[in-house]
C-alpha positions as CSV (number, residue, x, y, z in Angstrom):
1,X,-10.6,-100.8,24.8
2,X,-10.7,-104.2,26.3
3,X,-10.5,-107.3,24.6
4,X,-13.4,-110.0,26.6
5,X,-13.0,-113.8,25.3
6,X,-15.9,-115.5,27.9
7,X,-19.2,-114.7,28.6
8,X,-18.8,-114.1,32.3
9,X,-16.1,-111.3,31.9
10,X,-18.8,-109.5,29.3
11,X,-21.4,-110.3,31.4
12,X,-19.1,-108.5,34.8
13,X,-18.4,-105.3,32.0
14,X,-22.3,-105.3,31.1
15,X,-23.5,-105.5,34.7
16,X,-20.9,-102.9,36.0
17,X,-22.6,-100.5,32.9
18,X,-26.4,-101.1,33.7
19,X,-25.2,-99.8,37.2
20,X,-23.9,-96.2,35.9
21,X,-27.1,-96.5,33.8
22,X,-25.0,-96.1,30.9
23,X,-26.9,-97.1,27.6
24,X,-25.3,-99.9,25.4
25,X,-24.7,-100.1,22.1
26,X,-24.3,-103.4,20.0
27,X,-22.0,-104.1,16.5
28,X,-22.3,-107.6,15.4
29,X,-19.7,-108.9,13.3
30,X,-17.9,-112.0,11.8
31,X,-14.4,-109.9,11.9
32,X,-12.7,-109.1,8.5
33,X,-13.5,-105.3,9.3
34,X,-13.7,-102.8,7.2
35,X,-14.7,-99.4,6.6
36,X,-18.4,-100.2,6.4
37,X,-18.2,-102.4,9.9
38,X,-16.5,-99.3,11.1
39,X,-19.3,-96.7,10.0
40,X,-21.5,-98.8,12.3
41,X,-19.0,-97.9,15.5
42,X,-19.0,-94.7,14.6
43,X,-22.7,-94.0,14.9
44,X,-23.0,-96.5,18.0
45,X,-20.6,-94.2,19.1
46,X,-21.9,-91.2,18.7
47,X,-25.4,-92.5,20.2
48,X,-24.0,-94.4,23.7
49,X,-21.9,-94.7,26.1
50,X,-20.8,-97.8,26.1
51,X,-20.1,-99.7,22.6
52,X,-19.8,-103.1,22.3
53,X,-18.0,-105.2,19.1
54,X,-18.4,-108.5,18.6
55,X,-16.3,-110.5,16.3
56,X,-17.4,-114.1,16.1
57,X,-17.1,-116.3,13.2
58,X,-20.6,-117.9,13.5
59,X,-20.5,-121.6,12.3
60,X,-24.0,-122.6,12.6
61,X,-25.5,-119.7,10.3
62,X,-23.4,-121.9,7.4
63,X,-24.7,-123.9,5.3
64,X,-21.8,-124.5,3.2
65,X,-19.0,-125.5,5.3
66,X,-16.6,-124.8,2.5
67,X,-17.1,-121.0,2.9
68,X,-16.8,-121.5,6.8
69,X,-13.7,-122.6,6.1
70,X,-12.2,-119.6,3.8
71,X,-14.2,-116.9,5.9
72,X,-11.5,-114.8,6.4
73,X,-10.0,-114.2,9.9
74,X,-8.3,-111.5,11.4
75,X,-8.7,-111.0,14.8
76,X,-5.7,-109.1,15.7
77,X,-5.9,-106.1,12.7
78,X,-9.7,-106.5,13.8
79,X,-9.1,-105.5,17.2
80,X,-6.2,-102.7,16.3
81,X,-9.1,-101.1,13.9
82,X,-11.8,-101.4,17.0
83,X,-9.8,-99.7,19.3
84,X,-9.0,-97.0,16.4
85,X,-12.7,-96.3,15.5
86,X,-13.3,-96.2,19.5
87,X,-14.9,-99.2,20.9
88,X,-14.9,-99.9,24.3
89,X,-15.3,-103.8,24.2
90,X,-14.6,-106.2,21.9
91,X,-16.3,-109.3,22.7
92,X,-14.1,-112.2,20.6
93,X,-15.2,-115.4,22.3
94,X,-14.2,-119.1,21.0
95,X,-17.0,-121.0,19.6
96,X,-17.0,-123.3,22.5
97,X,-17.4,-120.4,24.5
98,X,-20.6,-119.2,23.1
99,X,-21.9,-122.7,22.3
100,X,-21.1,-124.6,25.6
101,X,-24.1,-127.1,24.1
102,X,-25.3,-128.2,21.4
103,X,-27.9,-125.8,19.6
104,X,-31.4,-126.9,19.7
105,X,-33.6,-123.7,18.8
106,X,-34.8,-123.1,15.6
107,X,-36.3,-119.9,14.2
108,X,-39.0,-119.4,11.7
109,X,-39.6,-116.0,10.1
110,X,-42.3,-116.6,7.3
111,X,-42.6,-115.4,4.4
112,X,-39.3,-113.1,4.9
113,X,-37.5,-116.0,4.8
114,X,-38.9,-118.0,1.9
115,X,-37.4,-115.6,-0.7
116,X,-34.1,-115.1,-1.9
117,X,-31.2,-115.6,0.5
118,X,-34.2,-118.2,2.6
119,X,-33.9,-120.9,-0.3
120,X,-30.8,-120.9,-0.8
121,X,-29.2,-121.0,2.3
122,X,-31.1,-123.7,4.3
123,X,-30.6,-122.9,8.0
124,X,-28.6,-119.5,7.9
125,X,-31.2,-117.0,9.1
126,X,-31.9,-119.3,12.3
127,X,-28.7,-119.5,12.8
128,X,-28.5,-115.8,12.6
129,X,-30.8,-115.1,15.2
130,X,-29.6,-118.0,17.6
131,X,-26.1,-115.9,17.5
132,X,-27.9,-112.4,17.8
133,X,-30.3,-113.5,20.7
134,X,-27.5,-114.7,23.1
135,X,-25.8,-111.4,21.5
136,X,-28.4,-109.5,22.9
137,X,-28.9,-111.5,25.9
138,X,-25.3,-111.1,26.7
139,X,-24.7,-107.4,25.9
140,X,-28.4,-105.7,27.2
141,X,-28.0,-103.4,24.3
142,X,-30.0,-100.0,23.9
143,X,-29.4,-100.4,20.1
144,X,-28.3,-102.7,17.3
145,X,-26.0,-101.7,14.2
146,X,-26.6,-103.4,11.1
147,X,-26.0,-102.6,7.2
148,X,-28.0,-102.3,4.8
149,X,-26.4,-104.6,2.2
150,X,-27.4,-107.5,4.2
151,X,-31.0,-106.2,3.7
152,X,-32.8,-109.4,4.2
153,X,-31.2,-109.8,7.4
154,X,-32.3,-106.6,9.2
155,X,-35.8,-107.7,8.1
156,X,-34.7,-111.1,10.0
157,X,-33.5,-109.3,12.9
158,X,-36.7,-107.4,13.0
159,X,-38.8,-109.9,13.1
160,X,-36.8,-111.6,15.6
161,X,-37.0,-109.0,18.1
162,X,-40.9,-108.8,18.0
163,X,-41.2,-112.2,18.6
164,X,-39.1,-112.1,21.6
165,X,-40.3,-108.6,22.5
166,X,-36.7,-107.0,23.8
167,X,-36.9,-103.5,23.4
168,X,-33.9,-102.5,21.8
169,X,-33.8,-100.1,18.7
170,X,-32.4,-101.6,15.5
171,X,-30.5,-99.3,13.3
172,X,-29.8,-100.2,9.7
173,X,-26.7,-98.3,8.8
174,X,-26.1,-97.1,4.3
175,X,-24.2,-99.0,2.5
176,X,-20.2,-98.2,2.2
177,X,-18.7,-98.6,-1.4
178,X,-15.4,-98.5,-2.6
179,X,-14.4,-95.3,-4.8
180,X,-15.2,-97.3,-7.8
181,X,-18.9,-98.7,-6.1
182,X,-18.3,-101.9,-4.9
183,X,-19.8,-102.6,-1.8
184,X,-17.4,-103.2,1.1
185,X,-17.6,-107.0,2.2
186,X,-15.1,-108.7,3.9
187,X,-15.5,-111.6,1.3
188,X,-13.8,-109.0,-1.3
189,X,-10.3,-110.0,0.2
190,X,-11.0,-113.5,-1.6
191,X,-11.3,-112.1,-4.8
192,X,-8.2,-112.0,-7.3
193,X,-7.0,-108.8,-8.4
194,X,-8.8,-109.0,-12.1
195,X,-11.9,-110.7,-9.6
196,X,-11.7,-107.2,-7.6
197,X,-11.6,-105.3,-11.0
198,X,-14.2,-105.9,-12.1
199,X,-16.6,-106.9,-9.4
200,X,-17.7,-103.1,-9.8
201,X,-19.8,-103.9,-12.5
202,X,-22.5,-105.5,-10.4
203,X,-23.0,-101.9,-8.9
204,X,-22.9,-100.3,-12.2
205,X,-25.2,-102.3,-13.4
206,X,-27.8,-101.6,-10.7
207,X,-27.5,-98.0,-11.3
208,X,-28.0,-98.6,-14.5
209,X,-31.1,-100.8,-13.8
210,X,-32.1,-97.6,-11.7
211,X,-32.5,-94.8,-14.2
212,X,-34.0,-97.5,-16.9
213,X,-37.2,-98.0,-14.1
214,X,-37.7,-94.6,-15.3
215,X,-39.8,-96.2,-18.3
216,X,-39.3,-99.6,-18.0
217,X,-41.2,-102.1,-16.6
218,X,-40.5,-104.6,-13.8
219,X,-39.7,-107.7,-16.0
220,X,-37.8,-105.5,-18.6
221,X,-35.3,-104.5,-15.5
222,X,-35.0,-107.6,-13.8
223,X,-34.1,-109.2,-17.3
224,X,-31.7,-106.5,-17.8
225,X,-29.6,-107.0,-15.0
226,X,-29.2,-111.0,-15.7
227,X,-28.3,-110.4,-18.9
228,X,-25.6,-108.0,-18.6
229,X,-24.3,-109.5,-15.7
230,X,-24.5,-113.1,-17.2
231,X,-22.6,-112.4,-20.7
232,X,-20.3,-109.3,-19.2
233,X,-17.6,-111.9,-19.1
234,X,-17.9,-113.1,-23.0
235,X,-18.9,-109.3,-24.5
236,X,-15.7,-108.5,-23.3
237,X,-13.6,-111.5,-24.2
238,X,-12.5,-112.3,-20.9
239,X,-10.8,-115.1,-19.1
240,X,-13.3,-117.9,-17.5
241,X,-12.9,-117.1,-13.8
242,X,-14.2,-113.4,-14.6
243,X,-17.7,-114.6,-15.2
244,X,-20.2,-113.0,-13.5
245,X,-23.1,-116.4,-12.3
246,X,-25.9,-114.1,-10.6
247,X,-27.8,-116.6,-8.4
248,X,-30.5,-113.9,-8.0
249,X,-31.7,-110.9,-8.5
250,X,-35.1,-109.6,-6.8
251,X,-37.0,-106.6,-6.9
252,X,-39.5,-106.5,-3.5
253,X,-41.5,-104.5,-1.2
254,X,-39.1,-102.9,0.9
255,X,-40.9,-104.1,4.1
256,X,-42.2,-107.5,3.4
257,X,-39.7,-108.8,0.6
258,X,-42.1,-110.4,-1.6
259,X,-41.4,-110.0,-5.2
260,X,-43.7,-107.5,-7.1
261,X,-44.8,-107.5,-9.9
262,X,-45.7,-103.4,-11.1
263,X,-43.6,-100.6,-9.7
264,X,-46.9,-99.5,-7.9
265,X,-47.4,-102.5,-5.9
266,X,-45.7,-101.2,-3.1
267,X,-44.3,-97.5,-1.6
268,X,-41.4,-98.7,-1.4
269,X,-38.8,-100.8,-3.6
270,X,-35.7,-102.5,-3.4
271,X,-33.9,-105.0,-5.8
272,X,-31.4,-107.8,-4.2
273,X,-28.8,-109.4,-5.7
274,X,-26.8,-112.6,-5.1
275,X,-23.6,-113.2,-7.5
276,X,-21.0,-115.7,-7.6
277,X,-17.4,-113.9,-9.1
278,X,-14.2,-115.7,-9.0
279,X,-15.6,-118.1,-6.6
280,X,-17.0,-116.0,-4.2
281,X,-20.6,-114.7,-3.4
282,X,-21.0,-111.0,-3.5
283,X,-24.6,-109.7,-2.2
284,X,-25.5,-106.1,-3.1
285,X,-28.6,-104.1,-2.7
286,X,-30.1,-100.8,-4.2
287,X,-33.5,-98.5,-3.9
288,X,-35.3,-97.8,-6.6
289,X,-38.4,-96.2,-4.8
């Protein structure tokens, strides 16, 4: 595997592959890897011949420079675990590197962006695609890798690439979860032991939320999951810091993200969640059509 730090070594590696007509495939990532970033190699893998990884702490897609701060960095485990999982470049540039300038372009993505993560996080999904355009301006990629618990995103990304019109296929990758259901984040490091032992519950709950839209309604579901989240930490008499503070929970169309308001408003259904644990923001997602 080689290791590329500056845009005109990955550009030399990019332009040597478009030569052998070798088709590209792209993993974007913040480092921190885990098994669910690697489950994204391993299908870029298995669908190109050349896979590219990078791992770029993106500064300007936060909002809250406190969480820039503690984003946890790794870069050398990051790279042993790419060359493991069988990437062929990782692309782990310097933020002057990939910034030279200061950035300028702005994004707007509608109504997508207006609901949950949107308001919340002023700024973060232009910042998102700034990074992933020069990504994909950089790399030439045949196809993208992204998962599906940052749902909102690939709808981002999506969007992103029709208004640009590259024609590269985006491919949202499952979910990975831990043995006991959490979903793998590289935020979960930050947690505290008693944090990480309970954290499962916001899975659990979901599932739970699931089955009831069996025979419940929407309202009765959405309720549900706030509640049990909100007083888990006092039904069970435990300390402070183990209270769960969801900042949202959404049940949308699974294509255009608006909130719905009957089950049969839309073919399809997902429900979002946002939820602050131990001082850190866990995001989770689950179907329920």
């Amino acid at each position: 595997m080689q290791t590329i730090t500056t845009v005109a070594a990955l550009t030399a590696a990019i332009t040597e592959a478009k030569k052998d007509n070798k088709t590209i495939g792209l993993v974007p990532t913040m480092g921190a890897l885990h098994e669910g970033h690697l489950s994204l190699i391993h299908k870029a893998r298995q669908q190109n011949d050349l896979v590219v990884v990078s791992v770029f702490v993106n500064p300007i897609q936060f909002n809250n420079q406190e969480d820039l701060a503690k984003y946890p960095r790794t870069v050398e485990a990051d790279c042993e675990k790419l060359a493991a999982a069988g990437a062929d470049i990782a692309f782990v540039p310097s933020v002057e590197e990939m910034y030279p300038e200061p950035v300028n372009t702005v994004y707007h993505f509608g109504p997508i962006e207006e609901v949950m993560e949107g308001p919340r996080r002023p700024g973060h999904f232009s910042g998102v695609a700034v990074v992933v355009r020069k990504l994909f301006d950089l790399t030439q990629p045949n196809r993208a890798y992204f998962g599906e618990k940052d749902y909102q995103q690939i709808a981002i990304i999506r969007n992103l690439l029709e208004q640009i019109k590259y024609p590269i296929e985006l491919v949202p990758c499952p979910i990975v979860r831990a043995d006991d259901g959490l979903a793998l984040s590289s935020r979960n490091m930050r947690l505290s032991p008693e944090a990480r032992a309970v954290a499962p519950t916001i899975y659990a709950t979901l599932q739970q939320a699931v089955e009831m839209s069996e025979v419940e309604d929407i309202e009765s579901v959405h309720d549900f999951v706030i509640d049990t989240l909100s007083s888990f930490q006092e039904v069970n008499g435990l300390d402070e810091r183990l209270k769960f503070e969801p900042e949202y929970f959404e049940i949308v169309d699974d294509t255009t993200l608006q909130p719905i308001a009957k089950w049969e408003d839309a073919k399809g259904v997902v429900g979002c969640i946002a939820v602050w644990l131990d001082g850190v923001r866990l995001i989770d997602m689950v179907r329920f059509r």
